[in-house]
LOBA-569434 format. One record per atom (N, C-alpha, C): atom name; x, y, z; residue number from 1. Coordinates in steps of 0.1 Angstrom, whole numbers. Layout:
# LOBA-569434
PT	CA	X	Y	Z	NUM;
...
# end
This chain:
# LOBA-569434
PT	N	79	-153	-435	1;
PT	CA	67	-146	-439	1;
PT	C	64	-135	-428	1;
PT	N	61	-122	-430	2;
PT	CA	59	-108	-426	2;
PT	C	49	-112	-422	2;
PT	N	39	-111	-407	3;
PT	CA	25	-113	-408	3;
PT	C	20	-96	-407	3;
PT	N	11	-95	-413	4;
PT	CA	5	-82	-414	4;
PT	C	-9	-80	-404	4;
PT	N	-8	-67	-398	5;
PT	CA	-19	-62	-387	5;
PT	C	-21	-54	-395	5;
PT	N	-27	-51	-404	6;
PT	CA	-40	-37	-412	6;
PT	C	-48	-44	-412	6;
PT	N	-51	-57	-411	7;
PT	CA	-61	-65	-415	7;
PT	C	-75	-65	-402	7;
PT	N	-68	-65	-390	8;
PT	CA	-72	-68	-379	8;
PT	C	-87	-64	-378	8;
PT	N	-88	-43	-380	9;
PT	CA	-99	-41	-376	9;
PT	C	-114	-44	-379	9;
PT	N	-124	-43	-375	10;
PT	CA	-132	-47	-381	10;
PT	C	-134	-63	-372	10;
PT	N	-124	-71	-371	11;
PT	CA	-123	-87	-366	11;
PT	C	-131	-89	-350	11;
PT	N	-135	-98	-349	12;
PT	CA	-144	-101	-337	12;
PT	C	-129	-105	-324	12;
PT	N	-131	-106	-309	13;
PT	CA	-122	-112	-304	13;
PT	C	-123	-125	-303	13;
PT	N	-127	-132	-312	14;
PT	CA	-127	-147	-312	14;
PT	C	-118	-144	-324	14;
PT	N	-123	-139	-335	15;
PT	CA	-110	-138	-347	15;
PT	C	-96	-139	-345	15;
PT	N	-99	-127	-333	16;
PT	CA	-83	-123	-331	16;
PT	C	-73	-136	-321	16;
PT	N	-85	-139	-317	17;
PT	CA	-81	-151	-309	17;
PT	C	-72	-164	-314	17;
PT	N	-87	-167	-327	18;
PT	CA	-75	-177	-337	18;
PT	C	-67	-175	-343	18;
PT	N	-68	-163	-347	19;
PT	CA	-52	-156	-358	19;
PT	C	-40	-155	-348	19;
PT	N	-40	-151	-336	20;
PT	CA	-31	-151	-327	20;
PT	C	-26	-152	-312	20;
PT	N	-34	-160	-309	21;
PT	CA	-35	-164	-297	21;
PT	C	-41	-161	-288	21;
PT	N	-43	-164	-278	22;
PT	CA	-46	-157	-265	22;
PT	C	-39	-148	-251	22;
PT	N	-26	-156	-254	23;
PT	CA	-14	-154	-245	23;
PT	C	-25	-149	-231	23;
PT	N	-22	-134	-225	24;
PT	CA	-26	-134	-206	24;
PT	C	-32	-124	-211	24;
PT	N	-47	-121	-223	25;
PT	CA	-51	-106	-223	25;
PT	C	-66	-113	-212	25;
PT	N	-70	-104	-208	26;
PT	CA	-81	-109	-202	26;
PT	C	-97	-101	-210	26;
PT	N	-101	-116	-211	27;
PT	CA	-112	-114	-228	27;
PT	C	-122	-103	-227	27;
PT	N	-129	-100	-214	28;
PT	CA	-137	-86	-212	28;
PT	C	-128	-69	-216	28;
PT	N	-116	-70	-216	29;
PT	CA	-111	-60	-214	29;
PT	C	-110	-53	-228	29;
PT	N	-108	-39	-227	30;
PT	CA	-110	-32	-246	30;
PT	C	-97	-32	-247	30;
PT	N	-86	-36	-243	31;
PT	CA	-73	-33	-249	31;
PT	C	-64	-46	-248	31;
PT	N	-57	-50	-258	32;
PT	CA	-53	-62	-260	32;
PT	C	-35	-60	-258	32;
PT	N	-30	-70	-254	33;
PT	CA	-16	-65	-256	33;
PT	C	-4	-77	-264	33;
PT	N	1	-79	-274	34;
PT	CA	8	-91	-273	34;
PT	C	23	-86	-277	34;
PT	N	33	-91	-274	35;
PT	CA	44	-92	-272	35;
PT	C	51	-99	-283	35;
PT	N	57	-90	-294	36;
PT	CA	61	-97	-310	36;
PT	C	74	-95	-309	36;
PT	N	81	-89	-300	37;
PT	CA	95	-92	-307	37;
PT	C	104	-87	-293	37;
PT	N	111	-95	-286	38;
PT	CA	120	-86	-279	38;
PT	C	140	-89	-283	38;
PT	N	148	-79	-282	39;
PT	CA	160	-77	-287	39;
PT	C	167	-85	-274	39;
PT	N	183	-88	-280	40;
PT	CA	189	-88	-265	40;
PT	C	194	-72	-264	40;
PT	N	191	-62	-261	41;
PT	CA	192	-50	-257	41;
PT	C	183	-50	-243	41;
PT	N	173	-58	-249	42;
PT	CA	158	-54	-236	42;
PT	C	147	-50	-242	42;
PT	N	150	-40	-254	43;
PT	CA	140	-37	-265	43;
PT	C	129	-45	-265	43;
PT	N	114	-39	-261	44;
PT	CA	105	-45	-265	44;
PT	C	95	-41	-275	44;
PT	N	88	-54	-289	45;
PT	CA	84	-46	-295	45;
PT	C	66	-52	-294	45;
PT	N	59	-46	-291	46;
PT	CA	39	-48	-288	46;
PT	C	33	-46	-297	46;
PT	N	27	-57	-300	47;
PT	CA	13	-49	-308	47;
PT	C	0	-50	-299	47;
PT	N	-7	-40	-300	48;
PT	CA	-19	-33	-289	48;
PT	C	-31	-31	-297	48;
PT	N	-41	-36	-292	49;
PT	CA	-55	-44	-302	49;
PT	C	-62	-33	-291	49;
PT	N	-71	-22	-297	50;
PT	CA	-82	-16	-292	50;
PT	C	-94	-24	-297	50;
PT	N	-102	-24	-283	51;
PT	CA	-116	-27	-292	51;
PT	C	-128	-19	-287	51;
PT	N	-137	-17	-294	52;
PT	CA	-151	-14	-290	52;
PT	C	-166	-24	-292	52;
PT	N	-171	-28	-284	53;
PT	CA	-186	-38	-288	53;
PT	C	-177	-47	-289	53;
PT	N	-164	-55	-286	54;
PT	CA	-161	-67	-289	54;
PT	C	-153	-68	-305	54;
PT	N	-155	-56	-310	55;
PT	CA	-147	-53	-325	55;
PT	C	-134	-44	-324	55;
PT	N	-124	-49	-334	56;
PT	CA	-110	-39	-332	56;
PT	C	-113	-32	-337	56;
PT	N	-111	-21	-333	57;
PT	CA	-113	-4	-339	57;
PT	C	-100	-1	-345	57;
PT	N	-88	-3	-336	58;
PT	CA	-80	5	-335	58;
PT	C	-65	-3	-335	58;
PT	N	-54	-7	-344	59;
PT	CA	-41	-14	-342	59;
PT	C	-32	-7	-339	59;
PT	N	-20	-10	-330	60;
PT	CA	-8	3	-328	60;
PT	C	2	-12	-324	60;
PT	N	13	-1	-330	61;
PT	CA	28	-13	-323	61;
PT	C	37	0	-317	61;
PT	N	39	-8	-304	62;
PT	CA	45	1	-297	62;
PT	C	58	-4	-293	62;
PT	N	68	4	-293	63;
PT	CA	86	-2	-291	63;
PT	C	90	4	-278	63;
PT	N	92	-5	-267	64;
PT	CA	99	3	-255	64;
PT	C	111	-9	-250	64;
PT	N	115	-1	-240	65;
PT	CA	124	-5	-232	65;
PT	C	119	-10	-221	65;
PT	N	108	-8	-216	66;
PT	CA	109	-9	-202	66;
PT	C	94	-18	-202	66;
PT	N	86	-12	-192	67;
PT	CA	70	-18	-197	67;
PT	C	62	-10	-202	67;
PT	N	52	-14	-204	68;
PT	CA	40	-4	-218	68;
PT	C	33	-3	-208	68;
PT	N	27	12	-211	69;
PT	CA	17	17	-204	69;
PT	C	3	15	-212	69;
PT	N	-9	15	-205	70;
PT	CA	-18	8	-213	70;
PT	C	-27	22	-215	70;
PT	N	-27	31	-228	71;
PT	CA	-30	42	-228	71;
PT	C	-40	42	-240	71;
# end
């Protein structure tokens, strides 16, 4: 099963919390980071949780090689 992020915005960071964990975001901060897929290449693939007031505004998945810059 495909899990789908359009759903996200709108969601509290407690929501986001139970839908997907906590892993190392640190809970004050507006940008979230989690780590969905890496290749044996090195390929890494993120999904990045904007928030505002404690609500997600904003979803992005980002694919890099190296580390993510938090922009």
């Amino acid at each position: 099963m495909k899990i789908q992020y359009s759903d996200l915005p709108g969601k509290t960071k407690k929501e986001v919390i139970d839908r997907l964990g906590d892993e190392f975001n640190f809970y004050p901060d507006d940008i979230w980071i989690y780590l969905l897929h890496r290749n044996f290449l090195g390929r890494k693939t993120y999904l990045v949780i904007y928030f505002e007031h404690h609500i997600v505004i904003r979803v992005k998945i980002k694919k890099t090689y190296g580390r993510i810059k938090r922009s």
